[in-house]
Backbone as a printed PyTorch tensor [residue, N CA C, xyz], in Angstrom:
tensor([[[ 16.4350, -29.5510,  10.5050],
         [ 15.3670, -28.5790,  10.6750],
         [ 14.6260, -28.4130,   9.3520]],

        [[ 13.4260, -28.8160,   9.1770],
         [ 12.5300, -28.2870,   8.2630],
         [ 12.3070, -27.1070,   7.4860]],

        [[ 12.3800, -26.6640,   6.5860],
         [ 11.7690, -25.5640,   5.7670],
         [ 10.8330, -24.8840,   6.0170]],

        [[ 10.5390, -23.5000,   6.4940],
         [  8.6770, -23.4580,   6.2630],
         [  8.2440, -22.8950,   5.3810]],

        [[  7.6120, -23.4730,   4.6520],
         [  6.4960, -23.3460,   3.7420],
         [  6.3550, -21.7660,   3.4460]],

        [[  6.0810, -20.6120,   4.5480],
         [  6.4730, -19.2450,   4.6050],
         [  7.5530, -18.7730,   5.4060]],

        [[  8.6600, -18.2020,   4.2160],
         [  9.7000, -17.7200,   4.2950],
         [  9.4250, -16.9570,   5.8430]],

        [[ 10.1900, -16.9990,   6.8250],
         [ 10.6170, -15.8120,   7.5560],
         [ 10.4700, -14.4840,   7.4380]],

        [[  9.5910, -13.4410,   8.3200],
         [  9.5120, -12.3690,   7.9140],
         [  8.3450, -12.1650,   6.9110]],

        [[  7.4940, -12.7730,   6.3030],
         [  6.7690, -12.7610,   4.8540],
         [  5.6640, -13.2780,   5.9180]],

        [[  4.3200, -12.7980,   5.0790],
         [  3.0550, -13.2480,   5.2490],
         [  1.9690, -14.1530,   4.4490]],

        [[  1.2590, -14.3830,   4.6100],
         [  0.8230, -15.5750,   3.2800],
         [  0.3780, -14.7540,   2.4280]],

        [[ -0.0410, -13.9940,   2.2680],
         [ -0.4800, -12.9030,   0.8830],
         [  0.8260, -11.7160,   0.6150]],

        [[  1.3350, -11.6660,  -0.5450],
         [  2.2840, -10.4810,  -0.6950],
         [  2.1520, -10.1880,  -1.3290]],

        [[  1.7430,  -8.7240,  -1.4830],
         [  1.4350,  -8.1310,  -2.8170],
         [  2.8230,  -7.9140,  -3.7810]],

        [[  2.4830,  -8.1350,  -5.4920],
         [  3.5110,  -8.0530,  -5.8670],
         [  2.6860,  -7.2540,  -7.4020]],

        [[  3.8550,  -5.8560,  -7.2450],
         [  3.5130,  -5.2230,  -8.6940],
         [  4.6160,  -5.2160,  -9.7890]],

        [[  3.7980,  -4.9770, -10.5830],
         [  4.1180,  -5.3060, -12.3300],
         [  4.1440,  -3.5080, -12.4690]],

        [[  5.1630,  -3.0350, -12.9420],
         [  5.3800,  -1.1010, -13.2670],
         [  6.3170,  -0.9790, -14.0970]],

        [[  6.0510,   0.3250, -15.0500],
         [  7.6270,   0.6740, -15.5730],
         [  7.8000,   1.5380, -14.9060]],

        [[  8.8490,   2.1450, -15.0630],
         [ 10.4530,   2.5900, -13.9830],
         [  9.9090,   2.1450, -12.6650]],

        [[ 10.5270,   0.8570, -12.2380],
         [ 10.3980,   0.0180, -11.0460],
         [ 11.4540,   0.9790, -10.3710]],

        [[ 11.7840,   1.2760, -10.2660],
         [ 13.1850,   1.8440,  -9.4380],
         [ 12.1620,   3.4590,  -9.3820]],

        [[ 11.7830,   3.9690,  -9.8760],
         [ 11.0630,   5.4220,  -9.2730],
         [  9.7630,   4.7630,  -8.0960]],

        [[  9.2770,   3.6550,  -8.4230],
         [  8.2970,   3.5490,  -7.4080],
         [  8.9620,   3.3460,  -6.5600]],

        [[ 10.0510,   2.0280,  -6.3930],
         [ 11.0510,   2.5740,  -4.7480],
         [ 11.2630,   3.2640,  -4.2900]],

        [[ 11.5360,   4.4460,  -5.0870],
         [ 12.2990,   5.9480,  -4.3560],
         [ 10.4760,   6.3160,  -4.0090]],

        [[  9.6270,   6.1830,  -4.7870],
         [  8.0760,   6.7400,  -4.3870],
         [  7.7580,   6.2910,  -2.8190]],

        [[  8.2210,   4.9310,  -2.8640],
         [  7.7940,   4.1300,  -1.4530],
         [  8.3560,   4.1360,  -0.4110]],

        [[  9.5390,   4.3760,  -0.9180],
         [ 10.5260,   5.2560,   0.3660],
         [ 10.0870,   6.4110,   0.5750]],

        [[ 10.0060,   7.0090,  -0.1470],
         [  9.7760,   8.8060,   0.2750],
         [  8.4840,   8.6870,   1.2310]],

        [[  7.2450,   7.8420,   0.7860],
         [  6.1970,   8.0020,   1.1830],
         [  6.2250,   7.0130,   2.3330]],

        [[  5.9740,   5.8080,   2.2250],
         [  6.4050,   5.2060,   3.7830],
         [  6.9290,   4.6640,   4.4690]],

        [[  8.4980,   4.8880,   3.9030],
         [  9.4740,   4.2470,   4.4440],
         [  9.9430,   3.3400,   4.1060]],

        [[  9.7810,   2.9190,   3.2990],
         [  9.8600,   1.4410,   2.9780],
         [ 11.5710,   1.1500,   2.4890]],

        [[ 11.9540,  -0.4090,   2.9690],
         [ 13.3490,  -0.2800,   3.2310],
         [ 13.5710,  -1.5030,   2.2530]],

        [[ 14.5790,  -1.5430,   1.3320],
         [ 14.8340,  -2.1740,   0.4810],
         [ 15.6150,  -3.9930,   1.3050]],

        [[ 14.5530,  -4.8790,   0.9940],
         [ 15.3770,  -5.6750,   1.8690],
         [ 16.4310,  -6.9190,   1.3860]],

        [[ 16.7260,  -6.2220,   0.0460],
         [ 17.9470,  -6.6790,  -0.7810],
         [ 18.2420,  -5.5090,  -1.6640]],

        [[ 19.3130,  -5.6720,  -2.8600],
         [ 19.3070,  -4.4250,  -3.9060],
         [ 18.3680,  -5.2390,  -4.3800]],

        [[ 18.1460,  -4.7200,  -5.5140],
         [ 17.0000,  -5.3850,  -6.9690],
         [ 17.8160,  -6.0340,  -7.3620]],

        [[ 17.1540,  -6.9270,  -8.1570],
         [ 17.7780,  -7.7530,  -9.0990],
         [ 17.3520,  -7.1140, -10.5850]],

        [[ 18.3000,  -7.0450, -11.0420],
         [ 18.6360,  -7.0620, -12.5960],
         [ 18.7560,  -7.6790, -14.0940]],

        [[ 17.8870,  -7.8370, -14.8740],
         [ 18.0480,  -8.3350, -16.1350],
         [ 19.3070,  -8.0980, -16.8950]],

        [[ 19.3630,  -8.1360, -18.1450],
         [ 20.7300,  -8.0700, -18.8420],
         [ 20.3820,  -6.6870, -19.4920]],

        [[ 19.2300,  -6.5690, -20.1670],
         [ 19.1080,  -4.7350, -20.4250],
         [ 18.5410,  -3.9000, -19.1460]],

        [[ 19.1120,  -4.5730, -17.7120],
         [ 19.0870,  -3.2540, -16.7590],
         [ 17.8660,  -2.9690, -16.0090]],

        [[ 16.8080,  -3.7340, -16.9550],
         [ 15.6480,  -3.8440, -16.0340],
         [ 15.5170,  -4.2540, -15.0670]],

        [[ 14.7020,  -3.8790, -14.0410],
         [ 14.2870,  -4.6690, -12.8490],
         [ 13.2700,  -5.7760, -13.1830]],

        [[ 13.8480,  -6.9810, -12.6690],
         [ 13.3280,  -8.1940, -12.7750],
         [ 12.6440,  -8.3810, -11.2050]],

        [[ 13.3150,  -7.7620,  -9.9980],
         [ 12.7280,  -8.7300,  -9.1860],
         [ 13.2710,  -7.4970,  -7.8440]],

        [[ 12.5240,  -7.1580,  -6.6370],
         [ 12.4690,  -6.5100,  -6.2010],
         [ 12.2320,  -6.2840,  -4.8120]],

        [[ 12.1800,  -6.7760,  -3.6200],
         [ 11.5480,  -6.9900,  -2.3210],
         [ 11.7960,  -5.4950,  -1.2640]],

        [[ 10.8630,  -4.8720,  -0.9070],
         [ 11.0270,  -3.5370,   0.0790],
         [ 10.0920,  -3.9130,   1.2410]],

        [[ 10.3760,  -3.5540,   2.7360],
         [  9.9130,  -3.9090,   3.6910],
         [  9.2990,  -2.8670,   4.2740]],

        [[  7.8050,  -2.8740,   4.4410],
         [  6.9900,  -1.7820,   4.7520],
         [  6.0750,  -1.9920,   6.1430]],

        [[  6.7810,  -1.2110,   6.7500],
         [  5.8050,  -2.1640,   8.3490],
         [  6.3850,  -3.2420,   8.2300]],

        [[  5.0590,  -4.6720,   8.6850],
         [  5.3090,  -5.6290,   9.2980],
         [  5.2090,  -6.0890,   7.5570]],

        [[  5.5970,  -5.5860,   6.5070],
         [  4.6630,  -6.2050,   5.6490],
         [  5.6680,  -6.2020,   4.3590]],

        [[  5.8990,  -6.8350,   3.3910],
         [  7.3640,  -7.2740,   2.8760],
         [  6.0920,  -7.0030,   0.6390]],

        [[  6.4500,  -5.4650,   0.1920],
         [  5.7280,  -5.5970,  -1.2860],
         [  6.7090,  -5.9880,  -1.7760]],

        [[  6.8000,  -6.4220,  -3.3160],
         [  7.6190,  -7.0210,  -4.3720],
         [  7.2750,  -6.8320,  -5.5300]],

        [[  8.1620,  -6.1290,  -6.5590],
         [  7.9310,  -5.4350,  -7.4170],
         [  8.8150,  -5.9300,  -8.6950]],

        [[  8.9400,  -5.9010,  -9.8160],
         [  9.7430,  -5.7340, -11.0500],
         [  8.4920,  -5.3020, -11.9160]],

        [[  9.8170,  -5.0610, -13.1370],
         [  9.2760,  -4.0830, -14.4310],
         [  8.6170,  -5.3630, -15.4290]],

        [[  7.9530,  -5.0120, -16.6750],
         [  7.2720,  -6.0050, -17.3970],
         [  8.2200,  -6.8130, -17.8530]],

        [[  7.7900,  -7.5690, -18.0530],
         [  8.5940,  -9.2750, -19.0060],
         [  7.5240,  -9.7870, -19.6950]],

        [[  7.9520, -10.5670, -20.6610],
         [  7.1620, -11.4980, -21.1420],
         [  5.6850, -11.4810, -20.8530]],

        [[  4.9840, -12.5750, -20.3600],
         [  3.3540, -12.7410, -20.1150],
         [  3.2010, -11.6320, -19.0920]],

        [[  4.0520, -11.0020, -18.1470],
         [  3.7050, -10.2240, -17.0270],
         [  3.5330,  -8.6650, -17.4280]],

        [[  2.7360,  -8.5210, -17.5790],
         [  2.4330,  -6.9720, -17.8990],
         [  2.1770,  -6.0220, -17.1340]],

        [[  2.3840,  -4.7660, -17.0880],
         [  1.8990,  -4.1150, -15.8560],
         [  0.4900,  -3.8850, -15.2260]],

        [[  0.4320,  -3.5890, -14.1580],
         [ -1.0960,  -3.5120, -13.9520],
         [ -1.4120,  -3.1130, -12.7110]],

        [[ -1.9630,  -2.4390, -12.4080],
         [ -2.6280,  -1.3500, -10.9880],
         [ -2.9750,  -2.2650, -10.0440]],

        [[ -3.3080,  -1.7970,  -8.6160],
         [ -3.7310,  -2.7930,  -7.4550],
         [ -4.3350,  -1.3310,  -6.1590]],

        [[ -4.9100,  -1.6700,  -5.2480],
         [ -5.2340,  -0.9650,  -4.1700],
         [ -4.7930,  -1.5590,  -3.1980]],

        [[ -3.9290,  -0.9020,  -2.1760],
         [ -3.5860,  -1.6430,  -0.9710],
         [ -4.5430,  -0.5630,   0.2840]],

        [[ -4.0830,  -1.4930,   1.4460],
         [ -4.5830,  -0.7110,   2.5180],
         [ -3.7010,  -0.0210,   3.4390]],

        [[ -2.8360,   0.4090,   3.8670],
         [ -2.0390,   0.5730,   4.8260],
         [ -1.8160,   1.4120,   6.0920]],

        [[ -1.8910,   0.4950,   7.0270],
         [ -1.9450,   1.1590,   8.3420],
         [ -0.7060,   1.6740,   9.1940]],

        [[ -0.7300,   3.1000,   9.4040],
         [  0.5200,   3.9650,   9.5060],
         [  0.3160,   4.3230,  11.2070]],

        [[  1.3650,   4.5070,  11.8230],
         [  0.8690,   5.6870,  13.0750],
         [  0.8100,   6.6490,  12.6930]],

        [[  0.2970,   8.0090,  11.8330],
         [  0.4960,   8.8480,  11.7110],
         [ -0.2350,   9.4630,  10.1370]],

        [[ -1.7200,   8.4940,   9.9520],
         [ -1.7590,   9.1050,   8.5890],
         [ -1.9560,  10.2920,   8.1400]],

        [[ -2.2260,  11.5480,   8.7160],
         [ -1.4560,  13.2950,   8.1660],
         [ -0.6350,  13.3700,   7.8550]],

        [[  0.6900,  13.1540,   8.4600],
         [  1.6660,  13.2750,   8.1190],
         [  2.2350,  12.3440,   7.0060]],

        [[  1.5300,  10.9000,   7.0350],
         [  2.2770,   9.9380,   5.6580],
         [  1.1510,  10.6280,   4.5350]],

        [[  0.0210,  10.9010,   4.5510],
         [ -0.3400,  11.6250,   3.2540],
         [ -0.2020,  12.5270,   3.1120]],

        [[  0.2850,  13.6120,   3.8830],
         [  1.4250,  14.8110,   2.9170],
         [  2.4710,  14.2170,   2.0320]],

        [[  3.4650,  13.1700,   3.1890],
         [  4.4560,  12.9010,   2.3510],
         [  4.2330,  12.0710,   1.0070]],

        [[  3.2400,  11.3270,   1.1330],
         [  2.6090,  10.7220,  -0.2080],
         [  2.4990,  11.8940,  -1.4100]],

        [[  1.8270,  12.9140,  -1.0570],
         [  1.5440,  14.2580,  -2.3330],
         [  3.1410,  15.0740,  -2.3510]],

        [[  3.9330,  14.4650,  -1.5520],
         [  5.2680,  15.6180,  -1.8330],
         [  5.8850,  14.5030,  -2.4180]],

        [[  5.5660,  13.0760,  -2.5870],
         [  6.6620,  11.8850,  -3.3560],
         [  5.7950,  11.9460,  -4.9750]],

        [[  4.9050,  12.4250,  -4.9950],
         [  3.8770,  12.6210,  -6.5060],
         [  2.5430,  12.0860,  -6.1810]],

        [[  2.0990,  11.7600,  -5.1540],
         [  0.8810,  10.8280,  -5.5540],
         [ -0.1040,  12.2180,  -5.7260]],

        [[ -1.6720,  11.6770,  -5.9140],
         [ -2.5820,  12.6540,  -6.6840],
         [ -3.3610,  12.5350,  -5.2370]],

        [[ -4.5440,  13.2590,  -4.7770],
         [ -5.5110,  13.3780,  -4.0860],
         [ -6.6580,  12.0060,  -4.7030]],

        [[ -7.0350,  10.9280,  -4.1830],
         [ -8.0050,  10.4450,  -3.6510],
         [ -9.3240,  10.9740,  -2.7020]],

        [[ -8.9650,  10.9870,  -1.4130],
         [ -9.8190,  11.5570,  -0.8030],
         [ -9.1900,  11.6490,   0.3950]],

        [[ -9.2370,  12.7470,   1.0220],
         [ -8.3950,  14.0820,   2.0180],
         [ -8.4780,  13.2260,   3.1400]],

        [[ -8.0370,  13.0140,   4.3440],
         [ -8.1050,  12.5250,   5.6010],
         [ -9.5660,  12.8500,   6.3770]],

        [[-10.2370,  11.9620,   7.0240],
         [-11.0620,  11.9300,   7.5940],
         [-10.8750,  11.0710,   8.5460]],

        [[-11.9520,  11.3520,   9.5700],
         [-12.7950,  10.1240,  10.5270],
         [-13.6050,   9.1830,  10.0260]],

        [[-13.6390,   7.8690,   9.7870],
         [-14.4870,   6.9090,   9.3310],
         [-15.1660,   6.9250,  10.7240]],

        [[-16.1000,   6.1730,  10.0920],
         [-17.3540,   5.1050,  10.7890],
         [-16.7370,   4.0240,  11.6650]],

        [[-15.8770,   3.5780,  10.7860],
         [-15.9920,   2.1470,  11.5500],
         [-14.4180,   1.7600,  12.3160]],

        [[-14.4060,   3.0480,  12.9150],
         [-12.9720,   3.0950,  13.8770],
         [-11.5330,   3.8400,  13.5080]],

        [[-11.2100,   4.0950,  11.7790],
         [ -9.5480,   4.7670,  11.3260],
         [-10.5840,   5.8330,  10.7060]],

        [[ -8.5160,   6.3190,  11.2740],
         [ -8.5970,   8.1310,  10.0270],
         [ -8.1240,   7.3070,   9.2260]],

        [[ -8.6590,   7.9020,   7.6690],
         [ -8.1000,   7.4900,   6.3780],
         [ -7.9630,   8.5390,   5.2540]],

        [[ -6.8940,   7.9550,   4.8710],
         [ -6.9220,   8.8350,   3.4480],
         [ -6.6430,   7.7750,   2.3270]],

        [[ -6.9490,   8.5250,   0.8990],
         [ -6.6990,   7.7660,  -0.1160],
         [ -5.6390,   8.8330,  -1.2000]],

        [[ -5.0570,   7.9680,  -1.4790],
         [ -4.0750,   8.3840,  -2.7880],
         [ -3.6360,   7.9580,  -4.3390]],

        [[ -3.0880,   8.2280,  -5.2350],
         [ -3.2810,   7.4340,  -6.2320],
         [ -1.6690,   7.5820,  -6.8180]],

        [[ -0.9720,   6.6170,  -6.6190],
         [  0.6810,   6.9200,  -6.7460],
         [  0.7520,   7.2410,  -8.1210]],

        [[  1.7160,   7.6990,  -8.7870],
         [  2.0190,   7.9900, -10.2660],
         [  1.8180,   6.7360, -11.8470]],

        [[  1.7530,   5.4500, -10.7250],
         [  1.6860,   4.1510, -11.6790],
         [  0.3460,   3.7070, -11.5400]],

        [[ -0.6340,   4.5650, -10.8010],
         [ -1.9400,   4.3370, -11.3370],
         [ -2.7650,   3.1760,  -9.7270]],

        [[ -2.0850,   3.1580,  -9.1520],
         [ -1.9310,   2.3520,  -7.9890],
         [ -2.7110,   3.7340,  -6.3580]],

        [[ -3.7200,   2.9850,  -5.9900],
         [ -4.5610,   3.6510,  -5.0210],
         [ -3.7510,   2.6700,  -3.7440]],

        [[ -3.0890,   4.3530,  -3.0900],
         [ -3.2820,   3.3750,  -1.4080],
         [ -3.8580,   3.8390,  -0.3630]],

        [[ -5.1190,   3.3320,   0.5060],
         [ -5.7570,   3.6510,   1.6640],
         [ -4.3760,   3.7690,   2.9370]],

        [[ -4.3990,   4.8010,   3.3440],
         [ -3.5890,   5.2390,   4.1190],
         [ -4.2700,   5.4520,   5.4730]],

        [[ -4.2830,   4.6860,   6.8530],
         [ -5.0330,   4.6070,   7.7320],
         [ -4.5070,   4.5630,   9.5130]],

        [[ -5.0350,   5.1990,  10.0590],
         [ -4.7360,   5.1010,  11.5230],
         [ -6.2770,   4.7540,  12.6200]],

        [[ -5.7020,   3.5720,  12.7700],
         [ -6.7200,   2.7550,  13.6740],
         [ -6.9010,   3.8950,  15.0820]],

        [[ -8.1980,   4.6860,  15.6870],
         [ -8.1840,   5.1260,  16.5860],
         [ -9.3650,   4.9030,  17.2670]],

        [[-10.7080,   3.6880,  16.5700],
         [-11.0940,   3.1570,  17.8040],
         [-11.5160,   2.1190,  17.3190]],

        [[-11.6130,   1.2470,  18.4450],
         [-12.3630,  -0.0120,  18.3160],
         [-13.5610,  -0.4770,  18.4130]],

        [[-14.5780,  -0.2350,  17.2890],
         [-15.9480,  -0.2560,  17.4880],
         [-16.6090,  -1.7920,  17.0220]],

        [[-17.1760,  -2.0860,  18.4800],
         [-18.3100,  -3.2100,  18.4770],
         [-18.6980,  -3.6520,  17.4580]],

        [[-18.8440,  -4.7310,  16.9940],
         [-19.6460,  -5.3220,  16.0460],
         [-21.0930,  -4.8190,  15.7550]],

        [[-21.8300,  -4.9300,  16.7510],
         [-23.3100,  -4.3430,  16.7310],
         [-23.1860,  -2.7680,  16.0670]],

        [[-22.6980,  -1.9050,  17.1120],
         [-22.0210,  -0.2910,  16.7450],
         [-21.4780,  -0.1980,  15.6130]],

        [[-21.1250,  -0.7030,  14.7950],
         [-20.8830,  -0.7430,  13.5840],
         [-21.8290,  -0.7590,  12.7160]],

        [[-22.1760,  -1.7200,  12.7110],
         [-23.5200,  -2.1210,  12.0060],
         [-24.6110,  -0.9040,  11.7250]],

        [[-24.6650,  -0.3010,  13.0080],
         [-25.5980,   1.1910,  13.4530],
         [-25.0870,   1.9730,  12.8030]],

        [[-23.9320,   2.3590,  12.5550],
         [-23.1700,   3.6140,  12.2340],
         [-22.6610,   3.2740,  10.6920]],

        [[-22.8830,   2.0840,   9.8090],
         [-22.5130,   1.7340,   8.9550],
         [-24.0680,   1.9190,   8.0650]],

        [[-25.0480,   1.5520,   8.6480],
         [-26.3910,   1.6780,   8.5940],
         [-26.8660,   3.5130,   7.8850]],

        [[-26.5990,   3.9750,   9.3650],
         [-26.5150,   5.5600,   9.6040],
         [-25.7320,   5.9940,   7.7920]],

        [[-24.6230,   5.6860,   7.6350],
         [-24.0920,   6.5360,   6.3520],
         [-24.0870,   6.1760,   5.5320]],

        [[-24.6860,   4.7520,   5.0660],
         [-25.7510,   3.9480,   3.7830],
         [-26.9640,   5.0240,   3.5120]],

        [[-27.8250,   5.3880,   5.1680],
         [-29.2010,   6.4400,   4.5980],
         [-28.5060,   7.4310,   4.3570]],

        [[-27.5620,   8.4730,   4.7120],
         [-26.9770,   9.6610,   4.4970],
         [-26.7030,   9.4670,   3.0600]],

        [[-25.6210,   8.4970,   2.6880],
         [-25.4830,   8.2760,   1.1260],
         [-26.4980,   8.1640,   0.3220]],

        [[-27.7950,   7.7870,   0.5850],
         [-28.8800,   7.5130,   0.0170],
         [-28.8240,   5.8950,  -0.2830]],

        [[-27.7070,   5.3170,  -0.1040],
         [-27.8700,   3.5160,  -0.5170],
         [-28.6200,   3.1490,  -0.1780]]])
């Protein structure tokens, strides 16, 4: 039997962050959306986290602390929850900061935005309709003139 090319479970893009105290953003990502550790961490010889995999949804992040050329550095994800009220409370009770409060978009999700403690924005979202290509366009149109764009 062949190898595939993508691991089992994994998608072709995985986000992977660079943080110090790698081990508080786990407990951050657990608290906030569950996210399930899908090994322990792996460990350097001074204790650092080198290497890290947590399973969030359908969707597998990966994390360790700085090394060498890898330095830390911020990212924005998107993530789609059943329930985003309730995962952005729990986001502001795990530390994250206010982004921007839950709403109705335009173009089909409630969303919210947050900004975790390592400087890291996540769109927090619940798909509740499915709007047309054209209808979009209209209503995407519509809050470009409202914005003044």
């Amino acid at each position: 039997m062949a190898v595939k090319p993508i691991p089992e479970g994994y998608n072709s893009v995985t986000p992977y962050l660079i943080v110090q105290d790698a081990g508080k953003l786990i407990d951050f990502l657990k608290q906030s959306f569950g996210a399930q550790e899908k090994m322990p961490p792996m460990k350097g010889p001074n204790g650092n986290i080198i290497h890290a995999e947590l399973r969030i949804g359908d969707s597998v992040v990966m994390l360790a602390e700085p090394m060498g050329e890898f330095k830390p550095l911020t990212s924005m994800f998107y993530l789609y929850v059943n329930d985003v009220d309730a995962v952005y409370k729990q986001t502001l009770q795990a530390g994250a900061s206010v982004v921007r409060e839950p709403a109705d978009q335009f173009y089909g999700d409630r969303s919210a935005t947050v900004r975790d403690p390592w400087g890291n924005i996540w769109g927090i979202a619940t798909h509740t309709e499915d709007v047309p290509p054209q209808e979009l366009a209209k209503r995407a149109e519509a809050v470009m003139k409202q914005a003044g764009s």
